[in-house]
N, C-alpha and C positions, 0 to 999 in steps of 0.2 A: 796961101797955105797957112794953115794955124800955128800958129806959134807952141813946137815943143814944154810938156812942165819940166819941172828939172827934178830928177827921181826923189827929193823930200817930200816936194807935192806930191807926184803921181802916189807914194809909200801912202800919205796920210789919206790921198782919196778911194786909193785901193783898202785901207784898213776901215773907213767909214763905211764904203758900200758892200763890203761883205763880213767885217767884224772878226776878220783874221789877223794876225799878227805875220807881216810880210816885211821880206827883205824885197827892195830894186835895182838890181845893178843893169845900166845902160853902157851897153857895148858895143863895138864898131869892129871888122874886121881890118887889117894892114891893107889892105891890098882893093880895098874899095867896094871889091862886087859880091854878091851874093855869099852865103853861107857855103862850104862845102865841108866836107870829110878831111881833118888833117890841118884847118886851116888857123894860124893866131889869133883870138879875137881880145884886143885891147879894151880893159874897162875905163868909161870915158867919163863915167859917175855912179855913185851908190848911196842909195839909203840906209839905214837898218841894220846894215853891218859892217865888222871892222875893218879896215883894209887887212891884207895877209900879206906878208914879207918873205 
């Protein structure tokens, strides 16, 4: 399996190949499995912008 970037790369190769100006935030749910309705999802990393408190 390839090895994940870490959301500064992905931000700078997402801002190279389409010349937008992007935020990345990589998130995980608590609870492991799939997305649903209602559910926590923990940010695990971010580029591009600030944390919120």
């Amino acid at each position: 399996m390839p090895r994940a970037l870490p959301p500064r790369a992905l931000r700078d190769a997402l801002i190279t190949y389409t010349g937008a100006e992007v935020a990345v935030v990589i998130a995980d749910s608590s609870d492991g499995r799939a997305d649903r309705r209602g559910v926590t999802l923990i940010s695990i990393g971010a580029a591009g912008r600030a944390p919120s408190g």
